[in-house]
C-alpha positions as CSV (number, residue, x, y, z in Angstrom):
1,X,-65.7,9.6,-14.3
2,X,-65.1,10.9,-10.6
3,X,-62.0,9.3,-10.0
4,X,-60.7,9.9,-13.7
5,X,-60.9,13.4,-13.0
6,X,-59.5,13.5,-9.8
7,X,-56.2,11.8,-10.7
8,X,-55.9,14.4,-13.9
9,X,-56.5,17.1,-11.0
10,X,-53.5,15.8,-8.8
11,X,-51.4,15.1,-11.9
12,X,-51.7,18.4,-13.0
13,X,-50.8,19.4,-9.3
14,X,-47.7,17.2,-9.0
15,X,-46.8,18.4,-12.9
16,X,-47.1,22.2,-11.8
17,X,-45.0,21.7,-8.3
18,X,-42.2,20.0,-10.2
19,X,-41.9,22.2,-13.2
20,X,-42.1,25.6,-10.2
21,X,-39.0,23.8,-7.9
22,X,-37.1,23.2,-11.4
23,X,-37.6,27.0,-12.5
24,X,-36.6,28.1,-8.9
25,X,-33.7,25.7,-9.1
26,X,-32.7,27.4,-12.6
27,X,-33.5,30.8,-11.7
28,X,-30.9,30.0,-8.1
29,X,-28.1,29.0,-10.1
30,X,-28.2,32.0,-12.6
31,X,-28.6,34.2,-9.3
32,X,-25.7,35.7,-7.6
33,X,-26.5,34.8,-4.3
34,X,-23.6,32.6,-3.6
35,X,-24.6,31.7,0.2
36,X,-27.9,29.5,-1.0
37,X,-28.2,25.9,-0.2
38,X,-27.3,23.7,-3.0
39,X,-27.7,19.5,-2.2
40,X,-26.5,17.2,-4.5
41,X,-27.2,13.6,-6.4
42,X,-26.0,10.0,-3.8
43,X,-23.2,9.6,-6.2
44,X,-22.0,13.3,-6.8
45,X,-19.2,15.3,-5.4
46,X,-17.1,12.2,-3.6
47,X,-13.4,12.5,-2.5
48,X,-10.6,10.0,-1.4
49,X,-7.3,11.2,0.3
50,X,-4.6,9.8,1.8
51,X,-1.8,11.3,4.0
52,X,1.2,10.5,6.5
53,X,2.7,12.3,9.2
54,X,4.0,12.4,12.9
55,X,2.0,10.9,16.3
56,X,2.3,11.6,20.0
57,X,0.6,9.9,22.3
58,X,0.0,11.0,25.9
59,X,0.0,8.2,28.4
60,X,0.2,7.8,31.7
61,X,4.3,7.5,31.6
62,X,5.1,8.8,28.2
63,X,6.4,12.6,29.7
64,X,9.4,10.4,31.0
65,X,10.9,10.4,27.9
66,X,12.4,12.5,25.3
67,X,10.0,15.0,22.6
68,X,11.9,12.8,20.1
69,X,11.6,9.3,21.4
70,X,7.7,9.5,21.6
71,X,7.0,10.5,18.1
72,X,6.1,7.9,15.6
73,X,4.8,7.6,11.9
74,X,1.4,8.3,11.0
75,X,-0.8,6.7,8.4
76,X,-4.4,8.7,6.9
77,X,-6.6,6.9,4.1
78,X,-10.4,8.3,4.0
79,X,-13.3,8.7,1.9
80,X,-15.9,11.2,2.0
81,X,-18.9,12.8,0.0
82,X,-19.9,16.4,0.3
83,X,-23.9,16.6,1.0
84,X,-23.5,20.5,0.2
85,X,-20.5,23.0,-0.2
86,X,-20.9,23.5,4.0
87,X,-21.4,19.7,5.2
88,X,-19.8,16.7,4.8
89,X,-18.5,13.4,6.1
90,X,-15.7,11.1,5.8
91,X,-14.8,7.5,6.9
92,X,-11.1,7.3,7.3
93,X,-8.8,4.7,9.6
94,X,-5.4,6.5,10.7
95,X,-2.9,4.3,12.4
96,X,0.8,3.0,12.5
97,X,2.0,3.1,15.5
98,X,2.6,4.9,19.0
99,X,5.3,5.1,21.4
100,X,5.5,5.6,25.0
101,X,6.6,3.9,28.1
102,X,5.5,1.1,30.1
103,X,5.8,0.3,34.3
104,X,4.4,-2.6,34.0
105,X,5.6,-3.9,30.8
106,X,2.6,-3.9,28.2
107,X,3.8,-3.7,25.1
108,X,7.1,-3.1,25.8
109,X,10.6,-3.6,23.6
110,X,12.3,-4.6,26.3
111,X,14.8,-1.2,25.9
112,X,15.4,0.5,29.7
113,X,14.7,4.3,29.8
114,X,18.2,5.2,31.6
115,X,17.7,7.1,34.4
116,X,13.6,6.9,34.6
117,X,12.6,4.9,37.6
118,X,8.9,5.0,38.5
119,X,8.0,3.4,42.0
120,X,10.6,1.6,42.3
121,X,10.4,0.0,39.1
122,X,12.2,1.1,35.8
123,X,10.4,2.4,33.2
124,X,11.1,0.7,29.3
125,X,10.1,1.7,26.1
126,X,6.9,0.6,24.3
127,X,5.3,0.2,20.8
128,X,1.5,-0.3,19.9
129,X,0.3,-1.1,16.8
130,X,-2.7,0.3,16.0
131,X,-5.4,2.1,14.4
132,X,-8.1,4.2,14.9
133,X,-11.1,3.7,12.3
134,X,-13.6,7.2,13.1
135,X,-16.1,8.7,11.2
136,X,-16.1,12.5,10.8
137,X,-18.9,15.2,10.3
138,X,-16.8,18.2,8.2
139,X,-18.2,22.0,8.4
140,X,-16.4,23.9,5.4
141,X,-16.1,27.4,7.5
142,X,-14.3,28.7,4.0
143,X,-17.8,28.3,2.2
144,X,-20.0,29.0,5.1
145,X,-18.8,32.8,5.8
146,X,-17.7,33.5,2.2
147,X,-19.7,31.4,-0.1
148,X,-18.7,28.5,-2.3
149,X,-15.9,29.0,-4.8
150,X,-14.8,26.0,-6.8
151,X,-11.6,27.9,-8.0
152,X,-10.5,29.0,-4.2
153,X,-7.2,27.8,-2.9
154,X,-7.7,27.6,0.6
155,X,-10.5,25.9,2.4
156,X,-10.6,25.5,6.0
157,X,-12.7,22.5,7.3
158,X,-13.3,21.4,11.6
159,X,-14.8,18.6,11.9
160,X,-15.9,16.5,14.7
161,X,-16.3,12.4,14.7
162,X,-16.0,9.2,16.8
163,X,-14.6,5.9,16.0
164,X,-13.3,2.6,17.2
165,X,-9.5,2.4,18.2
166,X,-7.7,-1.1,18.2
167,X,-4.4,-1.9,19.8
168,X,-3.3,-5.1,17.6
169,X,-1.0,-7.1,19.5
170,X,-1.2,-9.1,23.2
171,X,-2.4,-6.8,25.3
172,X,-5.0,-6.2,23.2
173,X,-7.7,-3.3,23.1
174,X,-10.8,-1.9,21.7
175,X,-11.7,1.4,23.0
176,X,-14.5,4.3,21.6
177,X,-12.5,7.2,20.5
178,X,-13.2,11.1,20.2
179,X,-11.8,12.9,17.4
180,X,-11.4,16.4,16.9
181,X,-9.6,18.3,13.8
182,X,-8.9,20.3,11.2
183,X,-8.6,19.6,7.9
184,X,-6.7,22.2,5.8
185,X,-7.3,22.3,1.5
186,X,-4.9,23.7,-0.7
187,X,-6.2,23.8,-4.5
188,X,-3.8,22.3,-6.8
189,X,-6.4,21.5,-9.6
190,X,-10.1,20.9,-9.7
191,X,-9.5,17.4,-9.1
192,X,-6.1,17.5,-7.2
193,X,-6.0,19.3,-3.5
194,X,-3.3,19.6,-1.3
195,X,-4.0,18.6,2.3
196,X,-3.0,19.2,5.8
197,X,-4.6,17.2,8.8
198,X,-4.2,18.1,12.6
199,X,-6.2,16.2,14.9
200,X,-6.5,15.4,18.5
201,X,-8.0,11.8,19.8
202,X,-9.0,10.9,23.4
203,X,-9.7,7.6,24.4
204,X,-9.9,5.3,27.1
205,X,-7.0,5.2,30.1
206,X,-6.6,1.8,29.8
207,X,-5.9,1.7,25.9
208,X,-2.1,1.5,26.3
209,X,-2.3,-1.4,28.9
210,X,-2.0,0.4,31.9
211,X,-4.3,2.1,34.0
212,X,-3.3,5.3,36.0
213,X,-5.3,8.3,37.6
214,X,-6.9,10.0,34.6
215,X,-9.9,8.6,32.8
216,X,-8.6,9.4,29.3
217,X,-5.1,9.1,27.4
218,X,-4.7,11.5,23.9
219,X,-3.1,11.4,20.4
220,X,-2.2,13.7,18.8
221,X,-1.5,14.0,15.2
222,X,-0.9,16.1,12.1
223,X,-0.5,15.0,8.4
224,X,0.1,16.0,4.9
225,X,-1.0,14.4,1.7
226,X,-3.4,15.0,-1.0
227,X,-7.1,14.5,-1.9
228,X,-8.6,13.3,-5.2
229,X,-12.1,14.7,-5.9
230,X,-14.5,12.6,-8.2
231,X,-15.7,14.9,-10.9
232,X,-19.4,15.7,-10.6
């Protein structure tokens, strides 16, 4: 009879706390306090996007040549889920390729850079295909200092990640990489947004096949695309 009356008494408990949070979560949303926390459902509030662009990578010969010659395509596919309108995170590979020159002839074309000699030894072009697969924690600044809006058009979101960078072909490499960005959202519909992409990438010296004085070679890239938003 104890125990019988003891479970009613925790039920009742349990009943009472659940039925409170659900009228506090009603009484929130009819609220106007637009800076509250709101979290979501695992399958809610999910986005894909995919984008291309321009690269630059900064190795240890690459300022030998020209602004021109060193630029090369860029490739962004990701998905992501927002955990509330101020947090979120995204799995995305970027890649393509990179150019830059070579002294000791890793990766190279083969293709002289006139005029470019380096030690006594002439500098040629290079190519690396790659790709950089990161994972990225995203801080929506537009909805943290002016609360969420689902019909605003721009939304401004740093984020901060690291990944795994692989050069494909003989001499191959697998290097940690630290990404650093911003990812710009343009509102085109409630499902359709606009995107524009600038990131910066650091990873080991030696990634390019050649090892100089600096600890750590960049990339940097920008991109434009557009991002599909899974309805709620």
């Amino acid at each position: 009879m104890k125990k019988t009356f003891l479970c009613a008494v925790i039920f009742a408990l349990v009943s009472g706390s659940v039925y409170a949070q659900s009228g506090d979560i009603g009484n929130n949303e009819e609220g106007s306090d637009k800076h509250r926390v709101e979290t979501n459902r695992f399958w809610d509030n999910w986005f894909i996007s995919v984008g291309g662009g321009a690269q630059i990578y900064f190795g240890d010969h690459n300022k030998q040549m020209n602004f021109g010659d060193r630029l090369s395509p860029a490739l962004d596919i990701a998905v992501g889920k927002w955990f509330t309108p101020e947090i979120g995170v995204r799995l995305m590979y970027s890649g393509l390729s990179i150019s830059g020159a070579t002294q000791n002839g890793a990766h190279s074309n083969g293709k002289p850079i006139s005029g470019k000699p380096q030690d006594g030894h002439w500098l040629t072009e290079q190519k690396i295909d790659f790709f950089n697969l990161h994972e990225d924690v995203m801080f929506n600044l537009s909805n943290v200092f002016y609360g969420k809006n689902e019909s605003r058009f721009w939304n401004c979101s740093p984020y901060v990640g690291l990944g795994w960078m692989r050069a494909c072909e003989h001499p191959s490499a697998n290097e940690m990489s630290a990404n650093l960005g911003i990812s710009n959202s343009f509102r085109i519909t409630s499902a359709f947004h606009a995107n524009l992409d600038v990131r910066s990438t650091m990873v080991h010296d030696r990634f390019d096949g050649e090892t100089g004085g600096r600890k750590k070679e960049g990339l940097l890239t920008a991109t434009v695309g557009v991002t599909y938003k899974f309805q709620k």
